[in-house]
C-alpha positions, -999 to +999 in steps of 0.1 A: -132-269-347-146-233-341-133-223-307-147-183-294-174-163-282-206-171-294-223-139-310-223-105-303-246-103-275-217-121-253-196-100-261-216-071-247-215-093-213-179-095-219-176-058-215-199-058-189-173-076-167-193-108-171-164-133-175-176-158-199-160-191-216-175-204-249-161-239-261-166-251-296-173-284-300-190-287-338-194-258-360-227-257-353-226-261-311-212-241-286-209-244-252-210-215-230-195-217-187-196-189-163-191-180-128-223-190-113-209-177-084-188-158-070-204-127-089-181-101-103-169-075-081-183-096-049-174-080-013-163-102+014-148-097+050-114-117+052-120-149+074-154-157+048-153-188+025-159-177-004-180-203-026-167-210-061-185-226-085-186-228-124-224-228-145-222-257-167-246-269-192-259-306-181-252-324-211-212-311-209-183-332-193-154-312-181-122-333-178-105-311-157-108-275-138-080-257-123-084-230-100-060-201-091-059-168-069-043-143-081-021-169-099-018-188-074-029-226-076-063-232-051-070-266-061-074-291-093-107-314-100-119-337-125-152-318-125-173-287-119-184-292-087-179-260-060-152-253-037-147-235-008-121-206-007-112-201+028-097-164+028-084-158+065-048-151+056-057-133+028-046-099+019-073-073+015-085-054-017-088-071-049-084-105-058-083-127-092-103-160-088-091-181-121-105-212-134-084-234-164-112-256-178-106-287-203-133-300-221-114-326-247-086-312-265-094-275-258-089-256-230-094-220-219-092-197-191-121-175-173-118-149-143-139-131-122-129-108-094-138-101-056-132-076-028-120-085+006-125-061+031-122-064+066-150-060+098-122-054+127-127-017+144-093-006+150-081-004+183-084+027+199-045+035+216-038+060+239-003+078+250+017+101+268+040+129+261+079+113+273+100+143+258+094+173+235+124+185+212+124+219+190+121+215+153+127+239+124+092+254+115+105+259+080+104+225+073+077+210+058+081+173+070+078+145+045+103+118+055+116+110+092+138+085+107+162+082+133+196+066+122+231+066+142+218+089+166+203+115+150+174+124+126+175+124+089+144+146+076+133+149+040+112+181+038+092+188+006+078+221-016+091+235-043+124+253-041+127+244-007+130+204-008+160+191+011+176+161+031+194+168+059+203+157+092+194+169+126+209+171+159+177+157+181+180+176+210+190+212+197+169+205+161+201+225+146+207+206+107+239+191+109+241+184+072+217+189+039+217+189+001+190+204-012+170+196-043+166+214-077+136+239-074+114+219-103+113+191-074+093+184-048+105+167-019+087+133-006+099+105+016+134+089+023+149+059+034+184+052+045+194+023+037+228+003+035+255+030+027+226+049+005+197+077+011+165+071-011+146+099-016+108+107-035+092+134-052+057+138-055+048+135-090+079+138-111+082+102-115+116+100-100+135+090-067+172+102-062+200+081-048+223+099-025+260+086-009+243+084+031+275+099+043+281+127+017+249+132+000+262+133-030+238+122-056+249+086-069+219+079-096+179+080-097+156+059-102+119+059-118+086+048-109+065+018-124+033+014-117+024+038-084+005+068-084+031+094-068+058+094-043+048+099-007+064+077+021+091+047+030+102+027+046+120-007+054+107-038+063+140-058+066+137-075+031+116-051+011+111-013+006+078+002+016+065+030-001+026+048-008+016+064-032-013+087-015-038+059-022-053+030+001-015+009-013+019+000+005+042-009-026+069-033-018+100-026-040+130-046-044+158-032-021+180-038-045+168-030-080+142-002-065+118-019-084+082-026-077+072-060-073+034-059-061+013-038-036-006-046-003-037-027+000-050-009+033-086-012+046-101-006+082-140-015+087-154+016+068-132+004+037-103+018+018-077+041+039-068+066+015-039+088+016-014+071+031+014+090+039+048+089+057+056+050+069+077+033+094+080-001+102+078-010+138+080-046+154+066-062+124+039-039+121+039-009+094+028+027+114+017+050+086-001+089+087-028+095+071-025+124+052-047+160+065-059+139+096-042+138+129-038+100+133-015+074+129-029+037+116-009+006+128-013-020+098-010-055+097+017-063+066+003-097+059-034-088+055-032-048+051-058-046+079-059-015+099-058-031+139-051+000+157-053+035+154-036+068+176-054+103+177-028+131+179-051+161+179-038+169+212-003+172+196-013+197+165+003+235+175-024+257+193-028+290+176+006+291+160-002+288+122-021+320+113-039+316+075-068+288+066-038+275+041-012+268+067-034+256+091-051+225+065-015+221+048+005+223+082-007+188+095+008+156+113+033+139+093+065+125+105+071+086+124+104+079+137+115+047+157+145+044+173+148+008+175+181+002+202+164+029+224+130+020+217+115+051+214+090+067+195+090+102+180+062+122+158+059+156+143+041+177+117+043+200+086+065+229+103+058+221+134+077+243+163+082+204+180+092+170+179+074+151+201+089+113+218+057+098+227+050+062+243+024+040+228-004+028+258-019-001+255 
């Protein structure tokens, strides 16, 4: 039993991310299935069914086809005929469609992939100013939160990366460590009796004692890009990367364990940036804009958007470098008090704003 691809020329299709199966039945026949459709790299809006259906010769009986997402078992059949993937509940980006076919004794695998995207135009909010606090304008802002009544900042740049907390209503730091010049700063996360904290694109986190900031341990990245923002979900740690993903890490290990990806209706939403996670919904900046995105966790659909150009410092930064570098960045949520508060890159202010729907 000869059991492969055909001839050279499939192969060439191969690499052309034509996913093909080629079953051997007699050393002289071969049987060749494909994807008739969906087409590799297909776009779809999430709520589409997506129509799967395998190219079979006529004269060929499949015993049995298998069909998975992502890994995921879709459905079993006793033959090739098409099915209907509903994808409402989906999450967006990228997504494996498998089929395991069996043709007597032999079986083998083929994939193809598609892109779901979403239609939905965010939701335009608008709010208004509750308080205004001051804010050390030598802090270039990475990581915010609010936790046991005051704030605990991560600030980034070379030589002047540290975690500290602040008093809210003077901005005065109450407590820091700073890290070793080579670093640079990113995100953190308090969490249990521990700090997390990023760099940018050393590869490393740093665990810190939340009461003493001594360092405990550090941990290293996997698959992500960099180290930009986190936060907590209640059973996973959120973190991006400066790309369109939200990696969910293991609270526990720090490890990660898969990504959602973010889209609005123009398509990928790049350069995620500080997160927080706020009734169920995760609130991220976008990096070098003035807006906030509201995400859905399930789908990683953008529903609603803020624009906090009103907020950004009127003539206070004075060179072209300060004033592109010096942006929005900063979400913290003060769950028992339910308040809001945003800031930026060396901003003078912290800002408590309330959402308006």
């Amino acid at each position: 039993m000869h059991f492969g691809l055909l001839n050279k020329s499939i192969k060439l299709i191969t690499i052309a991310f034509l996913v093909v199966l080629a079953f051997g039945c007699r050393d002289d026949e071969n049987v060749l299935i494909t994807f008739s459709t969906p087409n590799q790299g297909d776009n779809f809006n999430v709520g589409d069914e997506v129509k799967i259906k395998l190219d079979v010769p006529k004269n060929i009986k499949i015993d049995s086809v298998v069909y998975m997402l992502d890994g995921k078992l879709i459905s079993k059949h006793i033959n090739a005929d098409s099915i209907l993937l509903p994808t409402k509940n989906l999450l967006l980006g990228y997504r494996m469609i498998t089929a395991i076919v069996t043709i007597a004794d032999k079986k083998d695998t083929i994939n193809t992939n598609v892109v779901l995207k979403t239609n939905q135009v965010p939701k335009q909010l608008t709010y208004k100013i509750v308080n205004t606090f001051p804010h050390d304008t030598s802090a270039y802002t990475e990581g915010l939160s609010y936790v046991d009544g005051k704030l605990l900042e991560s600030t980034g740049e070379n030589g002047r990366s540290e975690l500290k907390y602040i008093d809210l209503k003077s901005g005065k730091t109450l407590q820091r460590t700073k890290l070793d010049p080579q670093y640079f700063g990113e995100g953190s996360l308090k969490i249990g009796d521990k700090i997390i904290m990023l760099t940018w694109k050393e590869n490393m986190g740093f665990i810190f004692d939340a009461k003493t900031f001594k360092q405990l341990g550090s941990f290293p990245y996997q698959n992500s890009r960099e180290g930009w923002g986190l936060t907590f979900d209640g059973k996973n740690i959120l973190r991006s990367d400066g790309s369109n993903r939200i990696w969910l890490m293991n609270a526990n290990t720090l490890k990660e364990e898969s990504y959602i990806e973010i889209y609005d209706n123009n398509g990928p939403v790049d350069s995620l940036n500080e997160l927080e996670f706020i009734n169920g919904k995760i609130y991220a900046n976008v990096y070098l804009s003035n807006k906030i995105v509201i995400i859905n966790p399930l789908t990683g659909a953008v529903e609603s958007q803020l624009d906090l150009t009103a907020l950004v410092p009127k003539d206070f930064f004075k060179t072209s470098d300060e004033i592109q570098n010096n942006v929005l960045n900063g979400i913290a949520w003060d769950a028992n008090g339910k308040r809001l508060f945003v800031g930026g890159k060396k901003w003078p202010k912290l800002y408590e704003i309330k959402i308006v729907h």
